[in-house]
C-alpha positions as CSV (number, residue, x, y, z in Angstrom):
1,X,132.4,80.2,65.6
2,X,135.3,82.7,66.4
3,X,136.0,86.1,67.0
4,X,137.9,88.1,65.1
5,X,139.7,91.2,67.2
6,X,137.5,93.9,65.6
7,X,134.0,91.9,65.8
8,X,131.5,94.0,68.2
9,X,128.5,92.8,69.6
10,X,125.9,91.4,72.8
11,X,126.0,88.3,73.9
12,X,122.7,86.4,74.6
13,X,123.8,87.0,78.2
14,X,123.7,90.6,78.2
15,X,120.3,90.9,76.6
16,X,118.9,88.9,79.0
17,X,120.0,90.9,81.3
18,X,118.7,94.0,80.2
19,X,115.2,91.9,79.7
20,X,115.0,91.3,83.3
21,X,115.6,94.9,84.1
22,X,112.9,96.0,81.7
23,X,110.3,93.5,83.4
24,X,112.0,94.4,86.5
25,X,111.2,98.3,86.1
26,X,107.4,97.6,84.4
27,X,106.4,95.5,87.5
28,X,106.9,98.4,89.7
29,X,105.5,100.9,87.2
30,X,101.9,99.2,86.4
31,X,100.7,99.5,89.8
32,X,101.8,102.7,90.7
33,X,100.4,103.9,87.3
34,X,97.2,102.2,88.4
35,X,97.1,103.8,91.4
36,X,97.6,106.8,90.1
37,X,94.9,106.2,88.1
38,X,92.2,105.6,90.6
39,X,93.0,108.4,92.7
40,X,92.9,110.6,90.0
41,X,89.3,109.4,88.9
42,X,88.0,109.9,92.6
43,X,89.4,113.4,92.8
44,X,87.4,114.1,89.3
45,X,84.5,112.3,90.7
46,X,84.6,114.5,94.1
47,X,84.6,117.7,91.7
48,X,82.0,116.5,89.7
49,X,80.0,116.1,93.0
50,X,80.9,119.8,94.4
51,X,79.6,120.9,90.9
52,X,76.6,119.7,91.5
53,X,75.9,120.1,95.1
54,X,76.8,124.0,94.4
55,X,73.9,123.2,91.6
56,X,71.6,121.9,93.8
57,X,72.1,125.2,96.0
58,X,71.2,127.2,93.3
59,X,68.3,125.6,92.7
60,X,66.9,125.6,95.6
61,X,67.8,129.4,96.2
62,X,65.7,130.0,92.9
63,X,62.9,127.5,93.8
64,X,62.4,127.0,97.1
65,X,62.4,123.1,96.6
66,X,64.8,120.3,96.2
67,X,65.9,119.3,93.2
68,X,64.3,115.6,92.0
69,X,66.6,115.2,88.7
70,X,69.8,116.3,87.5
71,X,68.9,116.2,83.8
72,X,66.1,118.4,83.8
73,X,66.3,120.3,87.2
74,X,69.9,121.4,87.3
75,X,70.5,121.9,82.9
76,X,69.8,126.2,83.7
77,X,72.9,126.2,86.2
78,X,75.6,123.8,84.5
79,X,75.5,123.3,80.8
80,X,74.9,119.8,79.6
81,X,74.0,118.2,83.2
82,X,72.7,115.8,81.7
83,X,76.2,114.5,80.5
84,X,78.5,114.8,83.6
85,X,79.8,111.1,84.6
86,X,81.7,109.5,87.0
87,X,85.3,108.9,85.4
88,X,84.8,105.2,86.4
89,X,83.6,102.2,84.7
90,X,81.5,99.3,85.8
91,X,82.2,96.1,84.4
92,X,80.3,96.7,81.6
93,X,82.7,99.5,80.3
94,X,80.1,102.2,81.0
95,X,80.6,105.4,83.0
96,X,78.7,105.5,86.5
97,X,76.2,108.2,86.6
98,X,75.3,110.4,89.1
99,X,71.8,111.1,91.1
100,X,70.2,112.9,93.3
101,X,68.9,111.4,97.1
102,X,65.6,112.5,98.6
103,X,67.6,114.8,100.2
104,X,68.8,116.5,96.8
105,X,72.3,115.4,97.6
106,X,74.3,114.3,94.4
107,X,75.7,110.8,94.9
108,X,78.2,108.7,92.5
109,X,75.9,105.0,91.4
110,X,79.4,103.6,91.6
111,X,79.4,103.0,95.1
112,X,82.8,103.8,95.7
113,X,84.2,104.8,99.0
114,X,86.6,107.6,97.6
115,X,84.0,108.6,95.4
116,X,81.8,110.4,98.0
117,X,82.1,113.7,99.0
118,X,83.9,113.9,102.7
């Protein structure tokens, strides 16, 4: 087929190349995104925690004992305890959920490293 002088256009050439930019630019992009991601949900999770270690204090201030469960021990000092997750998943696509040690020490049930409080 020829070109006429005023005919405008890509060739298949060009486009290809832009294609291999644009998978180029989203194979760097996914993981950071992901990473992202993952730090943000164990900075969420480490607030979560603080929430309810300051809980815990209260409690115990009140009480005089250590707090056994967060749903019914710690509802009077954050509302809805009984609701607060772990931004995570598990394989199952349900949040993690926190609980309380012997101690009456929140911890994350996802096991996480980054999860825990420092």
């Amino acid at each position: 087929m020829r070109r006429t002088r005023n005919q405008k256009g890509f060739t298949i050439m060009e486009l290809m190349i832009v294609i291999v930019i644009i998978g180029i630019l989203i194979a760097i992009a996914v993981p950071a995104y992901n990473a992202f991601r993952a730090r943000a949900a164990a900075a969420a999770c480490q607030s979560n925690l603080r929430t309810l270690k300051s809980a815990v204090g209260l409690y115990y201030a009140d009480t005089g004992l250590v707090a056994a469960d967060i749903a019914t021990d710690l509802n009077p000092y954050i509302d809805k305890a009984d609701t607060i997750h772990c931004p995570s998943k598990d394989a199952a696509g349900a949040y993690y959920t926190y609980s309380l040690d012997a101690a009456g020490v929140p911890v994350c049930g996802s096991g996480i490293a980054g999860h825990a409080l420092p």
